[in-house]
N, C-alpha and C positions, 0 to 999 in steps of 0.2 A: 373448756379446752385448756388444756398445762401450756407453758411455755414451749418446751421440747416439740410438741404436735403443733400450734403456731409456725416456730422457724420452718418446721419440716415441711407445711405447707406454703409459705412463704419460698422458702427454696425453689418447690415443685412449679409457681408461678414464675417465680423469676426464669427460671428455664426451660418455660412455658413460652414464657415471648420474647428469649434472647433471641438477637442476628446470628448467623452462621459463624461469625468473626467473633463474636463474643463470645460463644460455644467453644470454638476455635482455639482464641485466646485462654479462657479456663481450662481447656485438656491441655494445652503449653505450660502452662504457670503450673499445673499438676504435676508433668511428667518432670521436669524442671526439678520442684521440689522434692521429689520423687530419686533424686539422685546426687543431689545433696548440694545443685547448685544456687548458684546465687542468683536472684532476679536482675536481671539487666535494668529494672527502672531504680535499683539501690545502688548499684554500681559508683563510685566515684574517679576521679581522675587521682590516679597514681596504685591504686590498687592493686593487688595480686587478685583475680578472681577467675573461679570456674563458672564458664553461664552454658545452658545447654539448650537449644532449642531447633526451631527447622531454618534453612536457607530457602531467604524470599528473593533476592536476586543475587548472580554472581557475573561478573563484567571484568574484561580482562581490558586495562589501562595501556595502551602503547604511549609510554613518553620517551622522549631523546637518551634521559641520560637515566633513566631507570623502572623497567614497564613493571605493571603490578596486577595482580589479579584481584578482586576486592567483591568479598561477598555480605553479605547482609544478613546478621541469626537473628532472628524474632524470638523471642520466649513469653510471648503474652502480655509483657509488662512493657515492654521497649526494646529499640533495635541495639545491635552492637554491630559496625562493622571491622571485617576482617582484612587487615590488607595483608596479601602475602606478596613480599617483594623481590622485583625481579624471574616473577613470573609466570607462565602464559598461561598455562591450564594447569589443574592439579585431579587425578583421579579421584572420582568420587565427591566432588568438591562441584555442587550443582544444583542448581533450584529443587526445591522440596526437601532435600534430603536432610534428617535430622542430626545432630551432633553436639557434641560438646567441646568448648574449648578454654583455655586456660592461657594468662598471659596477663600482662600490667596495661590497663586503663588509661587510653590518654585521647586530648580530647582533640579535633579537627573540623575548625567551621563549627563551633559548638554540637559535634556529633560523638558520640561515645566510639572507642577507633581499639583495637587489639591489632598490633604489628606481629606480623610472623608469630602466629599461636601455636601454639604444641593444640593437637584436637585429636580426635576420636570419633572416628563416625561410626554412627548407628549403624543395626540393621534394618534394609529395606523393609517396609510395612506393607 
């Protein structure tokens, strides 16, 4: 058996008895690099980066002096969240739905944070 025929069957196991979530996670990391973004687990603090992937939750923050809406993109490798500030909903801007967004890298509670992105949402699948 060549090398080439080895990986290719070794592939076929591995996603043979991947979780859903790991299945999941490789068509994210796919479609991701598939459009020229940057993985959110390479991502560092201070960055210019495009990361593109699906919103896992989105939660609108009422505070006193400045409410914010704050969603969550996964792209397979890690989360990035999004706060848009000052507010309450944004069309389109919802659990599931995929997108990419662009903005500088900073970190909060040691969690990967994009303030007021410039995005682009997919279309529904």
């Amino acid at each position: 058996m060549s090398t080439d025929e080895r990986t290719g069957l070794r592939r076929f196991f591995e996603r043979l008895t991947a979780s859903e979530e790991e299945l999941d996670a490789q068509e994210l990391q796919r479609d991701s690099a598939k459009c020229g973004a940057m993985p959110a687990g390479q991502c560092h603090r201070g960055e210019v980066v495009s990361v593109s992937g699906r919103l896992r939750t989105v939660a609108y923050t009422p505070r006193t002096n400045l409410p914010t809406l704050e969603a969550d993109l996964y792209d397979g490798s890690d989360v990035v969240t999004l706060v848009f500030l000052g507010r309450r909903s944004i069309a389109g801007i919802e659990p599931g739905r995929q997108l990419t967004a662009r903005g500088r890298i900073a970190l909060r509670d040691d969690r990967k944070v994009i303030y007021n992105p410039y995005y682009e949402l997919e279309a529904p699948r």
